[in-house]
py3Dmol code that shows the C-alpha trace and the ligand (Angstrom):
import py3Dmol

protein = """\
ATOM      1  CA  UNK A   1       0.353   7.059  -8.416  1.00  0.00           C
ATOM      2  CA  UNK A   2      -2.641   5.005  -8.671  1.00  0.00           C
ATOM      3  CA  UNK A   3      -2.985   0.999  -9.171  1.00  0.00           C
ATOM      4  CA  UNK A   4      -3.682  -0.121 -12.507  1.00  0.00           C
ATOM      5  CA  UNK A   5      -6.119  -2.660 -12.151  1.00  0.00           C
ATOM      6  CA  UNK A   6      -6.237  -6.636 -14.089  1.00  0.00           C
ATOM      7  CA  UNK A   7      -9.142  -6.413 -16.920  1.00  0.00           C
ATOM      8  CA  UNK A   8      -8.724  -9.713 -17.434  1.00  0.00           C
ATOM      9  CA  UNK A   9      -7.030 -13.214 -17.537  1.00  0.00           C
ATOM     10  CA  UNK A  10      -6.830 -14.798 -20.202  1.00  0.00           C
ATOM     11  CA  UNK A  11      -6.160 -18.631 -21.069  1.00  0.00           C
ATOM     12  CA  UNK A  12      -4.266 -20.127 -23.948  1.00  0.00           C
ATOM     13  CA  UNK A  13      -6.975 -20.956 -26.730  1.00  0.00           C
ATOM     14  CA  UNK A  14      -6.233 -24.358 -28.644  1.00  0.00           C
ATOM     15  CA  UNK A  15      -2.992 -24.155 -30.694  1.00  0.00           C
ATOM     16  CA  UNK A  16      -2.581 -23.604 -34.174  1.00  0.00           C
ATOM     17  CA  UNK A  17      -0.105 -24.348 -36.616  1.00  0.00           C
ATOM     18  CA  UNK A  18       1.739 -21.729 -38.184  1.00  0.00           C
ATOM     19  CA  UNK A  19       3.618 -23.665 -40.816  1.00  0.00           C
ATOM     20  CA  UNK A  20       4.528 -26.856 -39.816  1.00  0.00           C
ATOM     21  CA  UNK A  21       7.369 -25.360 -36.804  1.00  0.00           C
ATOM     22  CA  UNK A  22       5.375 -23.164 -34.683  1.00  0.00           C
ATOM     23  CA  UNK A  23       2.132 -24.292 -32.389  1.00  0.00           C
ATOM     24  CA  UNK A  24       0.761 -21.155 -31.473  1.00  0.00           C
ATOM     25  CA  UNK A  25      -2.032 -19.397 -29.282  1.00  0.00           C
ATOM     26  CA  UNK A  26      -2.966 -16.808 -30.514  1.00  0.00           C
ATOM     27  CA  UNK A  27      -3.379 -13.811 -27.760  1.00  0.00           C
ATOM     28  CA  UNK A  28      -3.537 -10.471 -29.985  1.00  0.00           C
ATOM     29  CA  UNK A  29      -6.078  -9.969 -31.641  1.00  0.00           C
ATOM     30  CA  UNK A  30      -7.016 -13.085 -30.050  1.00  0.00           C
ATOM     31  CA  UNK A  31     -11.195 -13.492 -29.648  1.00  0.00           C
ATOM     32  CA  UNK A  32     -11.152 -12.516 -25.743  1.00  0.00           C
ATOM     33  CA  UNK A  33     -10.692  -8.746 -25.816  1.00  0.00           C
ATOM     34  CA  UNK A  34      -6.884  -8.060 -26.397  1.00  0.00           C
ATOM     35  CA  UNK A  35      -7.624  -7.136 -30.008  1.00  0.00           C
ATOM     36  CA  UNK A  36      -5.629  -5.103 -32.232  1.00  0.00           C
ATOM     37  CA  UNK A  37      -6.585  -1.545 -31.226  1.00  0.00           C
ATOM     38  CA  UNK A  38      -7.162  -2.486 -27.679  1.00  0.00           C
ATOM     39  CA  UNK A  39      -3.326  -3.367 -27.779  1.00  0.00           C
ATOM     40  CA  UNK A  40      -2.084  -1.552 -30.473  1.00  0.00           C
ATOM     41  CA  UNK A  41       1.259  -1.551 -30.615  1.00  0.00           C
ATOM     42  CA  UNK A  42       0.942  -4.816 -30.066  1.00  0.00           C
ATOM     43  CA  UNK A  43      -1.143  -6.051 -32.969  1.00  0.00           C
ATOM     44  CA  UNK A  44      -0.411  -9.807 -32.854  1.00  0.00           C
ATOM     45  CA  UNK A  45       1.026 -12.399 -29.872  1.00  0.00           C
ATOM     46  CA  UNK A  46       1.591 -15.733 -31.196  1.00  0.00           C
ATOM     47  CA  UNK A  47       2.998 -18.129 -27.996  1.00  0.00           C
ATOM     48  CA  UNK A  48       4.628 -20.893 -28.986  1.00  0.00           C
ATOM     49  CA  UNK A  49       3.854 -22.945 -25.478  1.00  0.00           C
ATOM     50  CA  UNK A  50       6.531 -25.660 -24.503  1.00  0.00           C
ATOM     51  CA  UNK A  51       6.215 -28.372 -27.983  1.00  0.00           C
ATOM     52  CA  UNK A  52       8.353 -31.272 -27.938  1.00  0.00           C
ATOM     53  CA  UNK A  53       8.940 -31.456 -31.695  1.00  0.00           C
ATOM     54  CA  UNK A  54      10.899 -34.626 -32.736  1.00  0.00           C
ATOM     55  CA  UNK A  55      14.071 -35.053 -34.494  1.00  0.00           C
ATOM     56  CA  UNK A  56      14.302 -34.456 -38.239  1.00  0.00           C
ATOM     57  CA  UNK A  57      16.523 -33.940 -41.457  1.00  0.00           C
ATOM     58  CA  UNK A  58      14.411 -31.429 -43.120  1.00  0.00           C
ATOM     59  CA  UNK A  59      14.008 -28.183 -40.276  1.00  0.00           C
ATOM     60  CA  UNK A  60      10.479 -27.247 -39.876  1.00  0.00           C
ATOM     61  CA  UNK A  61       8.791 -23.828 -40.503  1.00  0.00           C
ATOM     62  CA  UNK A  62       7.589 -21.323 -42.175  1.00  0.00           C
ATOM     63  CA  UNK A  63       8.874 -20.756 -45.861  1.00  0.00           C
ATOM     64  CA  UNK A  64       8.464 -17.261 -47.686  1.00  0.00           C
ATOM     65  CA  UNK A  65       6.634 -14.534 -46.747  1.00  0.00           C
ATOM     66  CA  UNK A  66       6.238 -10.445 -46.793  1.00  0.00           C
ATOM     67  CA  UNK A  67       5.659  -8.525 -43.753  1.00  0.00           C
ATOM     68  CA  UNK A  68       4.844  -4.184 -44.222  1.00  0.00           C
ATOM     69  CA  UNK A  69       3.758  -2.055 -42.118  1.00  0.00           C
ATOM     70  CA  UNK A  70       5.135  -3.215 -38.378  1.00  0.00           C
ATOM     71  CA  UNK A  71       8.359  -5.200 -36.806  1.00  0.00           C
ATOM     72  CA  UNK A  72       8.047  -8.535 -35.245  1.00  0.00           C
ATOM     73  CA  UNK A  73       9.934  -9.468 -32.447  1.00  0.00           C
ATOM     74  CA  UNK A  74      10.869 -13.078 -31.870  1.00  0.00           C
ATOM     75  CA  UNK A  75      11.550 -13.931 -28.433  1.00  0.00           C
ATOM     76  CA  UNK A  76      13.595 -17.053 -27.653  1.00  0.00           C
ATOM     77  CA  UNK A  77      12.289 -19.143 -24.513  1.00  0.00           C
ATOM     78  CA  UNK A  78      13.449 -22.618 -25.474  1.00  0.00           C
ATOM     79  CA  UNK A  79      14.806 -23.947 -29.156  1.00  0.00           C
ATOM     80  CA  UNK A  80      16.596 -22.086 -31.910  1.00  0.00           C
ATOM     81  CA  UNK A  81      15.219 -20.462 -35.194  1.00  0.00           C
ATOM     82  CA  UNK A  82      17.484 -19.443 -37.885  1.00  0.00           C
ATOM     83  CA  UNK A  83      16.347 -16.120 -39.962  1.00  0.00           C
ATOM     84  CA  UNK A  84      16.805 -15.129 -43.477  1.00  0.00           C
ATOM     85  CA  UNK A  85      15.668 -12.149 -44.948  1.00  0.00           C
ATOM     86  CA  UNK A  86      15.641 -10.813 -48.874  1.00  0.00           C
ATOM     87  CA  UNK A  87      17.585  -8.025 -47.668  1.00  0.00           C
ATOM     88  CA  UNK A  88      20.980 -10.519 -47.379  1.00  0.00           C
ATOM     89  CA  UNK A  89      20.111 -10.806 -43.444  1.00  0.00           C
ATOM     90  CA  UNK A  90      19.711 -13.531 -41.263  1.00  0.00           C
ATOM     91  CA  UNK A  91      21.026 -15.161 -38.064  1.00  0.00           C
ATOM     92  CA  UNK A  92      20.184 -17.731 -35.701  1.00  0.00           C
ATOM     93  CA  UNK A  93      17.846 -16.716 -32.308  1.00  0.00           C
ATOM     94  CA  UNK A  94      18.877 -19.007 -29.465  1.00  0.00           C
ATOM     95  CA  UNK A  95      17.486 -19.322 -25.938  1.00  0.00           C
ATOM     96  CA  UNK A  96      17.212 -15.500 -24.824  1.00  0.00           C
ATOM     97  CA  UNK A  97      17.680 -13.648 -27.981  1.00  0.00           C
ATOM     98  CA  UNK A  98      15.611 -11.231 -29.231  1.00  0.00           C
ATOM     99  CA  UNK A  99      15.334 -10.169 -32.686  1.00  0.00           C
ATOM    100  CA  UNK A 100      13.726  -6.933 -33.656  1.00  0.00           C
ATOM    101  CA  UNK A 101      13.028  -6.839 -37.097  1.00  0.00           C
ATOM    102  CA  UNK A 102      11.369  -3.938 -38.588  1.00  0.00           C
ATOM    103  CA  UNK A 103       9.381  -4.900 -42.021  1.00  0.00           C
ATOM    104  CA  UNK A 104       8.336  -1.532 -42.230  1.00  0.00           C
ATOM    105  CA  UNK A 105       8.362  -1.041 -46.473  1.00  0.00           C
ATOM    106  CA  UNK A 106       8.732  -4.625 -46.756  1.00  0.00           C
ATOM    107  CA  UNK A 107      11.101  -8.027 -46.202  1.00  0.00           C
ATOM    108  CA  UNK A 108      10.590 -11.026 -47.715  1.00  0.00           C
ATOM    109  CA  UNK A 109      11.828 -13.472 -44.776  1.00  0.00           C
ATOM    110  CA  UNK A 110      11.514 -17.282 -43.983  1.00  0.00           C
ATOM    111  CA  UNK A 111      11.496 -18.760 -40.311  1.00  0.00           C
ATOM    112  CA  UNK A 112      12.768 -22.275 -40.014  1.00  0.00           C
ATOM    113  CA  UNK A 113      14.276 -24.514 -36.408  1.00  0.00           C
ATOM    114  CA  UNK A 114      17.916 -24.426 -36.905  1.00  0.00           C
ATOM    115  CA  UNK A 115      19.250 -27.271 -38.695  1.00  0.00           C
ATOM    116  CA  UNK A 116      21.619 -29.031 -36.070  1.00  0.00           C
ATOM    117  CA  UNK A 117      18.350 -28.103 -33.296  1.00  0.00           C
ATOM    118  CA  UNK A 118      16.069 -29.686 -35.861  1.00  0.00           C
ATOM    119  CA  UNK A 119      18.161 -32.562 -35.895  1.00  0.00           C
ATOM    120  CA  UNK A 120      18.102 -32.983 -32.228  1.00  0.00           C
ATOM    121  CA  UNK A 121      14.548 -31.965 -31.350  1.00  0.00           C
ATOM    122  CA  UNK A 122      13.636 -30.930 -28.387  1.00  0.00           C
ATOM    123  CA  UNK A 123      11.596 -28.547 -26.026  1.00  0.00           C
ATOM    124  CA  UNK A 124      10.465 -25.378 -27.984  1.00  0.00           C
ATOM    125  CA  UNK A 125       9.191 -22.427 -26.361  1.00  0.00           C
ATOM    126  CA  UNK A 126       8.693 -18.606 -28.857  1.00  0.00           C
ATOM    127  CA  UNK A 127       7.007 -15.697 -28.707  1.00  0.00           C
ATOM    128  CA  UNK A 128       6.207 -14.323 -31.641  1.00  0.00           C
ATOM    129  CA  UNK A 129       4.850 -10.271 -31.160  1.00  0.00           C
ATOM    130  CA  UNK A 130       4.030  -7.695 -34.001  1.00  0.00           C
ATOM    131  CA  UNK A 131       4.852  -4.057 -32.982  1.00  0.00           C
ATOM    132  CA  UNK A 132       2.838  -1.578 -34.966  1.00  0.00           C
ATOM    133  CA  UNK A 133       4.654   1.686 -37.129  1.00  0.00           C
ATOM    134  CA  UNK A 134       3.251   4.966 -36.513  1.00  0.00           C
ATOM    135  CA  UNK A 135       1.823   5.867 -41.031  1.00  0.00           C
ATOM    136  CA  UNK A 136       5.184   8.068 -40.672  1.00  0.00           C
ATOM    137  CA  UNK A 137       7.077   5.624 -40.438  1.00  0.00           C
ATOM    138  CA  UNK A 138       5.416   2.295 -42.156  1.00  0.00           C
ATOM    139  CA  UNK A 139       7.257   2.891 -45.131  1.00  0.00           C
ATOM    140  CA  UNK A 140      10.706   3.840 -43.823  1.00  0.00           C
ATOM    141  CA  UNK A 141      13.685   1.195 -44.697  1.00  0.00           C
ATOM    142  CA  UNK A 142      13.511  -2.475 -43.504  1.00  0.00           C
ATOM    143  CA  UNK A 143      16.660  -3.304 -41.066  1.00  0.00           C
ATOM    144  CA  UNK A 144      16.920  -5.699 -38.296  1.00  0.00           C
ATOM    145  CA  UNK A 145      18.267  -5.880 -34.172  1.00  0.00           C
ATOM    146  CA  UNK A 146      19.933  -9.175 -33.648  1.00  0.00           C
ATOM    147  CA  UNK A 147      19.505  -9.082 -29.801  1.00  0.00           C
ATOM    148  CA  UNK A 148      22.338 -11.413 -28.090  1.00  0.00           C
ATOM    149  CA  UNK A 149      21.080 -12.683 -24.224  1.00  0.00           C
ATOM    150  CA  UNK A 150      24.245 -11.622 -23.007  1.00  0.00           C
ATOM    151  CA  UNK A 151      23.918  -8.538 -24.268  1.00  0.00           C
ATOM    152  CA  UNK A 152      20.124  -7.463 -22.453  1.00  0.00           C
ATOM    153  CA  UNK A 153      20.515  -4.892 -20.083  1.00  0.00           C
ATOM    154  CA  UNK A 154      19.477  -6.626 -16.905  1.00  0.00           C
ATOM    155  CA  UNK A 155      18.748  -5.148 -13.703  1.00  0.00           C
ATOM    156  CA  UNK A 156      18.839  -7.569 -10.134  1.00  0.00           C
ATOM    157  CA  UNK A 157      15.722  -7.497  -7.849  1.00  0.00           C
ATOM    158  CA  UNK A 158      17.397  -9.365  -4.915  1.00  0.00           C
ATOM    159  CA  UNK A 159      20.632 -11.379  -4.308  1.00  0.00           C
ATOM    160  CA  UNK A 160      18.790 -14.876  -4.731  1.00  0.00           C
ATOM    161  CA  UNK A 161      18.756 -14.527  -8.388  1.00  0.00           C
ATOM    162  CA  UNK A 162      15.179 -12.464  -9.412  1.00  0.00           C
ATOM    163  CA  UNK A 163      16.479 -10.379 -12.358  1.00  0.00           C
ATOM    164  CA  UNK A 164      14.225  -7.961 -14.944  1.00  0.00           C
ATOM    165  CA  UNK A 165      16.263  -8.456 -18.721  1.00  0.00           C
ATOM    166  CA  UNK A 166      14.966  -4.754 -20.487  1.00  0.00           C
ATOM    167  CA  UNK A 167      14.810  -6.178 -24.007  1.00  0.00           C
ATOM    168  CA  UNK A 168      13.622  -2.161 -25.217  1.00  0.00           C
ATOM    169  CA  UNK A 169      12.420   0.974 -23.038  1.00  0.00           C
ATOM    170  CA  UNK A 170      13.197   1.498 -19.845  1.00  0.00           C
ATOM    171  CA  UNK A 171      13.180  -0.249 -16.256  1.00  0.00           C
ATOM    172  CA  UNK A 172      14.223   1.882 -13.012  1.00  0.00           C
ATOM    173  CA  UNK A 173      16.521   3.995 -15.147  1.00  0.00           C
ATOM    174  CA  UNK A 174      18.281   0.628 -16.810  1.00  0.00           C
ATOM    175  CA  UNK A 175      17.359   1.425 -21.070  1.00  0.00           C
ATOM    176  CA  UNK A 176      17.384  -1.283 -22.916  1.00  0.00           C
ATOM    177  CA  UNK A 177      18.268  -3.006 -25.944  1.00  0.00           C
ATOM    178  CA  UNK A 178      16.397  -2.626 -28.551  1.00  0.00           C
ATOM    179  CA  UNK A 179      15.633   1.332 -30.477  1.00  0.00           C
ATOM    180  CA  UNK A 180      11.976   1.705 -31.118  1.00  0.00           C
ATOM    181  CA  UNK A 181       9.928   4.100 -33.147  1.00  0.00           C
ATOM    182  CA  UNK A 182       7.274   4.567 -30.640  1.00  0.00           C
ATOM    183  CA  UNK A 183       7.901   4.228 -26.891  1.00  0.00           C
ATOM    184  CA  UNK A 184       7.664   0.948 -25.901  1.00  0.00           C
ATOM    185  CA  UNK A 185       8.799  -1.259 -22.858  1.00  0.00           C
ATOM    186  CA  UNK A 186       9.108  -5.065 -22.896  1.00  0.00           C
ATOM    187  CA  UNK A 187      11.087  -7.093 -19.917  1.00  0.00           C
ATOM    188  CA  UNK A 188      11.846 -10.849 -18.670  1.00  0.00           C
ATOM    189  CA  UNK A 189      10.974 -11.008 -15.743  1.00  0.00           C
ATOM    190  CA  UNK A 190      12.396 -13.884 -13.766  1.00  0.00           C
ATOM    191  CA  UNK A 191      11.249 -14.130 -10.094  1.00  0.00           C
ATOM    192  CA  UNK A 192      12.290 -16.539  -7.219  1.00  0.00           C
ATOM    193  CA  UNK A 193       9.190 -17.571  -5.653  1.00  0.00           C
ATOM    194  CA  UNK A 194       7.998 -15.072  -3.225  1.00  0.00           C
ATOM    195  CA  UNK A 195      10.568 -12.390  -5.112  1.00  0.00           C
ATOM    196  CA  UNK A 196       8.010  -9.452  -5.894  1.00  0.00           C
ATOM    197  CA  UNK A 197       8.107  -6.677  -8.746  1.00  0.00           C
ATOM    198  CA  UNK A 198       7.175  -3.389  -9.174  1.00  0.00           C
ATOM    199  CA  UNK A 199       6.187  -2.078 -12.594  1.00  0.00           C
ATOM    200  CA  UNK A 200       4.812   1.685 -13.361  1.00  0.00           C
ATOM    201  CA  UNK A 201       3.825   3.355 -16.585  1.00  0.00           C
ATOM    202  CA  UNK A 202       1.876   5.915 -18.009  1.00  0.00           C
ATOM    203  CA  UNK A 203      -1.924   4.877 -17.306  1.00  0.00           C
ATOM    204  CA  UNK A 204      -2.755   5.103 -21.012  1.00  0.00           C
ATOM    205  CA  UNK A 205       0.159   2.946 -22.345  1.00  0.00           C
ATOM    206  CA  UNK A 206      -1.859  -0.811 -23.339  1.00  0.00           C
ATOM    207  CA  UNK A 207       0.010  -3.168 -21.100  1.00  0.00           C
ATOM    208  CA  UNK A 208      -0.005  -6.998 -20.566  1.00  0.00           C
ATOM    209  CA  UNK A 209       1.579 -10.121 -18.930  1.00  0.00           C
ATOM    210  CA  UNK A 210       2.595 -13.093 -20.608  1.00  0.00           C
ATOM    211  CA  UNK A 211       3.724 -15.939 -17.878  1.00  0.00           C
ATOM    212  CA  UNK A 212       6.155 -17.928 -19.673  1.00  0.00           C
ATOM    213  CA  UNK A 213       7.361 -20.140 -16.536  1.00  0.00           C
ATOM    214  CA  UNK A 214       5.611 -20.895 -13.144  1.00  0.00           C
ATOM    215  CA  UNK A 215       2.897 -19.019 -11.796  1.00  0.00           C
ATOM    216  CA  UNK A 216       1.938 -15.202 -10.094  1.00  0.00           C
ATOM    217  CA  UNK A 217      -0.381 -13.357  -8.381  1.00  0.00           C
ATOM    218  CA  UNK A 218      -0.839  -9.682  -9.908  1.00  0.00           C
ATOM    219  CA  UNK A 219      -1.604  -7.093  -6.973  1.00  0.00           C
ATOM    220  CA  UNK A 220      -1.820  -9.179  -4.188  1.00  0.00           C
ATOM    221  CA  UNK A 221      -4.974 -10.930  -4.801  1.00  0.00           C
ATOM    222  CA  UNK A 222      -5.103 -11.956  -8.909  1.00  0.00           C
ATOM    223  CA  UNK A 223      -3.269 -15.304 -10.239  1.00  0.00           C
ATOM    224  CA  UNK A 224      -1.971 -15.950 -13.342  1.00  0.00           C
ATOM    225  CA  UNK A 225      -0.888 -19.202 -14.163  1.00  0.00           C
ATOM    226  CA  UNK A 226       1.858 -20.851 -16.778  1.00  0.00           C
ATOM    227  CA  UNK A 227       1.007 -19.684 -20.133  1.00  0.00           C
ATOM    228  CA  UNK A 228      -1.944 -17.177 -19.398  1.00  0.00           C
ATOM    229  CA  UNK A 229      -1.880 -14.031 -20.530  1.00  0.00           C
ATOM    230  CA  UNK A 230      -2.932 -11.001 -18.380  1.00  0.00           C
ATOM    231  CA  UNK A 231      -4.401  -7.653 -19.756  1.00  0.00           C
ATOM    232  CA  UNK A 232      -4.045  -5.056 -17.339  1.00  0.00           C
ATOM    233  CA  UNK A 233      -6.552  -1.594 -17.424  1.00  0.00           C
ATOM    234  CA  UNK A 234      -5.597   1.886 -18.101  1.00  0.00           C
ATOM    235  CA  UNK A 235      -7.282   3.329 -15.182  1.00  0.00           C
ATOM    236  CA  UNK A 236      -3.990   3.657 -13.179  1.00  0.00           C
ATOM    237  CA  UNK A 237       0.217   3.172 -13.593  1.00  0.00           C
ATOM    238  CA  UNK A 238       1.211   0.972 -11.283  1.00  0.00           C
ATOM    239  CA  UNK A 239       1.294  -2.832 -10.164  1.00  0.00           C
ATOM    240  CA  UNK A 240       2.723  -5.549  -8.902  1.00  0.00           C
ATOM    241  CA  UNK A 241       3.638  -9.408  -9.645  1.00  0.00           C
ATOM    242  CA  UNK A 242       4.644 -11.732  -7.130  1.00  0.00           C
ATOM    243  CA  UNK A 243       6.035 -15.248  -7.909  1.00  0.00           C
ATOM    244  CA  UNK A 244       4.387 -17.973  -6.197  1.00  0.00           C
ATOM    245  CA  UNK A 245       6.642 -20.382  -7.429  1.00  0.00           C
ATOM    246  CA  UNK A 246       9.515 -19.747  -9.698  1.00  0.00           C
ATOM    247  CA  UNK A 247       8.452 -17.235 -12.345  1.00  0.00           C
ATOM    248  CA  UNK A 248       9.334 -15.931 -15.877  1.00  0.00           C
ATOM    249  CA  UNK A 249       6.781 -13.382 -17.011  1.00  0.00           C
ATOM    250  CA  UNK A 250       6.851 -11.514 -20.368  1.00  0.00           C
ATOM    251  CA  UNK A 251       5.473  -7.391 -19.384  1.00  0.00           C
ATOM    252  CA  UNK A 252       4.613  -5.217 -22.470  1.00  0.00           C
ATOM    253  CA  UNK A 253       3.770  -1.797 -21.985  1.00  0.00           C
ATOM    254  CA  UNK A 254       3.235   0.527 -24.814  1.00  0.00           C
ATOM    255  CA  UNK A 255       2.005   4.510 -25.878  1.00  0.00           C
ATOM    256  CA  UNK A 256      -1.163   3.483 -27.760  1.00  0.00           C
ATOM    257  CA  UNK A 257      -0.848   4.655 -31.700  1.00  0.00           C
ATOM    258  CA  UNK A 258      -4.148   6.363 -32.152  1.00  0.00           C
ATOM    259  CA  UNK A 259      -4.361   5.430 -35.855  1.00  0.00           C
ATOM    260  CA  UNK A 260      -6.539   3.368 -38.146  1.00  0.00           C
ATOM    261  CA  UNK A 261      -5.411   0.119 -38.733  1.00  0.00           C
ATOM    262  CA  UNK A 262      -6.578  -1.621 -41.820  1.00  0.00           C
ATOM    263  CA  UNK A 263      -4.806  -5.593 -41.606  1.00  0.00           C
ATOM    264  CA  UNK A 264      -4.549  -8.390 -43.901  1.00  0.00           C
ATOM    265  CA  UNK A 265      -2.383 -11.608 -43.152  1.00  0.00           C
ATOM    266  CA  UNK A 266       1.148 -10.481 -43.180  1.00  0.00           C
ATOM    267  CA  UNK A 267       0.243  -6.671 -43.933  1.00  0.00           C
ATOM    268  CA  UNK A 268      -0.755  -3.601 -41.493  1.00  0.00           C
ATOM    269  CA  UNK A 269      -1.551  -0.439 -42.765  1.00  0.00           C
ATOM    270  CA  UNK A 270      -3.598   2.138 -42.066  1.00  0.00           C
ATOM    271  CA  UNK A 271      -5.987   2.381 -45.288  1.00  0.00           C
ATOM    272  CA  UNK A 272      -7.389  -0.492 -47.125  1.00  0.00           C
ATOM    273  CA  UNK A 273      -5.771   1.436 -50.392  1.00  0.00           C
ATOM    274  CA  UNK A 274      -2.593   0.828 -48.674  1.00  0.00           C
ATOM    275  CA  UNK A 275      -3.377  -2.603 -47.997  1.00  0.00           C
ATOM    276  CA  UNK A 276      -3.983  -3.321 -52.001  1.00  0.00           C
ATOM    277  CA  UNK A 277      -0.720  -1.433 -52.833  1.00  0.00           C
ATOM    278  CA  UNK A 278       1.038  -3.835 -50.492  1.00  0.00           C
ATOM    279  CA  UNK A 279      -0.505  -7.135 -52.653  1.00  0.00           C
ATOM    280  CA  UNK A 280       0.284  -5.185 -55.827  1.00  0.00           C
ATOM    281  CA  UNK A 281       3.703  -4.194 -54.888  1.00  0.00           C
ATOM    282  CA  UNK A 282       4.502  -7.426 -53.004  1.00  0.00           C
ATOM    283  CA  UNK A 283       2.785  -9.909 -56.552  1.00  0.00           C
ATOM    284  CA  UNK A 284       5.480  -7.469 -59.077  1.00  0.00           C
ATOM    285  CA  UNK A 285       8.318  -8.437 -56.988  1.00  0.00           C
ATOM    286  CA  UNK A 286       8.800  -5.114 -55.243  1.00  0.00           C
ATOM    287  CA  UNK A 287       9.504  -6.928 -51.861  1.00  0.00           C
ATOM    288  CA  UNK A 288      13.139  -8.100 -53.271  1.00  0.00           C
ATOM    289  CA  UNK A 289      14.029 -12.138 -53.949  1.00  0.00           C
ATOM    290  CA  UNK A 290      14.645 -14.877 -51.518  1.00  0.00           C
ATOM    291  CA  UNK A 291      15.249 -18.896 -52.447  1.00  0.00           C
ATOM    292  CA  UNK A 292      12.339 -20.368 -50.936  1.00  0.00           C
TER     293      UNK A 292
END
"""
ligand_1 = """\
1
MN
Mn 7.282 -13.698 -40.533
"""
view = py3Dmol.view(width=600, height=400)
view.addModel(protein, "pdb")
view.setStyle({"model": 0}, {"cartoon": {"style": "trace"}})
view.addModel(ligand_1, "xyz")
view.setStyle({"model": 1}, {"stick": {}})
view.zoomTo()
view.show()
């Protein structure tokens, strides 16, 4: 097994609004190399950084929108954000849920801070990624994996509390949570300081680091501070993180769709044909109804 080298670290660009609820940087595509086919299945990595939003009656947001052609994957960290969806679904994702949804044909969903949270205010920490569908599969049925905290497969490091959570794929034999439609890992990693973790897949798989808490070094000799986001090379499988001071770390790792993507806002395709049929189909109401 060879080392996989870092390509790059990368710091979090100034924030964005998306709506009025989530202040984003924006790592995939991003404007320092982690683009869309450089990551792909990862197409887009919004990270909401730790916001203090203040109290309020009316729940900020984002109000309604399609998605085709990919799932996104909201990742709790700090915060709550309730769901609803034009196919009847919705739920609330609290600190360390997950929820998989899979647009594929097309939802029509709104994102807003849960109301009683909203209320409150507080810290708010998200992830926001976009998982890309193989053109088999783009237009297969939408449907949705509320991921409960308690119920991520987790597997323990050391007895002083340095845990991997396998929110999909596959850590030393533990599977995890979430089905996907291509193979594709994503972890928590939390790591006492000095705790250390191993991580090894397929040299061809596009695979980064997101460090959500604390800081790391990356093979021995690489740091990675709060909030940066570390793109790792395909010239090897394996590598290591290291907590120098209590760590959370997001790790993506995923078999590279070798497709043509054509994207526009909240639609991924492969063609720019397909892309039009998704505005035609989504302005004549194809995408189902949802009270705004
Ligand atoms: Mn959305």
């Amino acid at each position: 097994m060879t080392t996989r080298s870092v390509e790059a670290i990368i710091r979090p660009g100034a924030p964005h609004y998306v709506g009025d609820g989530f202040r984003v940087h924006n790592f995939i595509p991003g404007n320092q190399g982690a683009n869309m086919q450089r990551m792909n299945p990862f197409i887009m990595l919004d990270y909401n950084s730790k916001y203090h939003f203040t109290g309020t009656e009316k729940p900020r947001g984002v109000g309604v929108h399609p998605h085709r052609g990919f799932e996104t994957v909201t990742i709790a960290y700090q915060g709550k954000v309730a769901h609803h969806d034009s196919g009847g679904g919705g739920g609330v994702i609290a600190q360390g849920d997950v929820q998989w949804m899979t647009a594929a044909s097309g939802v029509l969903h709104k994102e807003y801070h849960e109301e009683a949270w909203a209320r409150e205010g507080g810290i708010f920490q998200m992830v926001q990624l976009w998982v890309n569908l193989p053109a088999k599969d783009k237009m297969s049925p939408p449907k949705y994996q509320a991921i409960k905290n308690e119920t991520i497969p987790q597997v323990d490091l050391d007895t002083a509390g340095s845990t991997v959570k396998v929110i999909a794929g596959n850590y030393q034999g533990t599977q995890g949570a979430a089905s996907t439609f291509t193979p594709v890992h994503l972890f928590n990693a939390r790591l006492k300081s000095g705790a250390r973790a191993d991580f090894s897949f397929p040299a061809a798989y596009h695979t980064a680091l997101l460090v959500i808490e604390g800081a790391i070094t990356v093979n021995g000799k690489h740091e990675a501070p709060t909030d940066h986001f570390v793109l790792m090379g395909n010239d090897g499988e394996a590598f290591s993180i290291e907590a120098s001071e209590d760590a959370l770390v997001l790790v993506m790792s995923g078999e590279p769709i070798h497709e043509p993507i054509a994207a526009h806002g909240p639609f991924v395709m492969n063609t720019r044909q397909e892309l039009i049929e998704a505005f035609d189909d989504f302005n004549q109401g194809k995408f189902g109804y949802l009270e705004d």
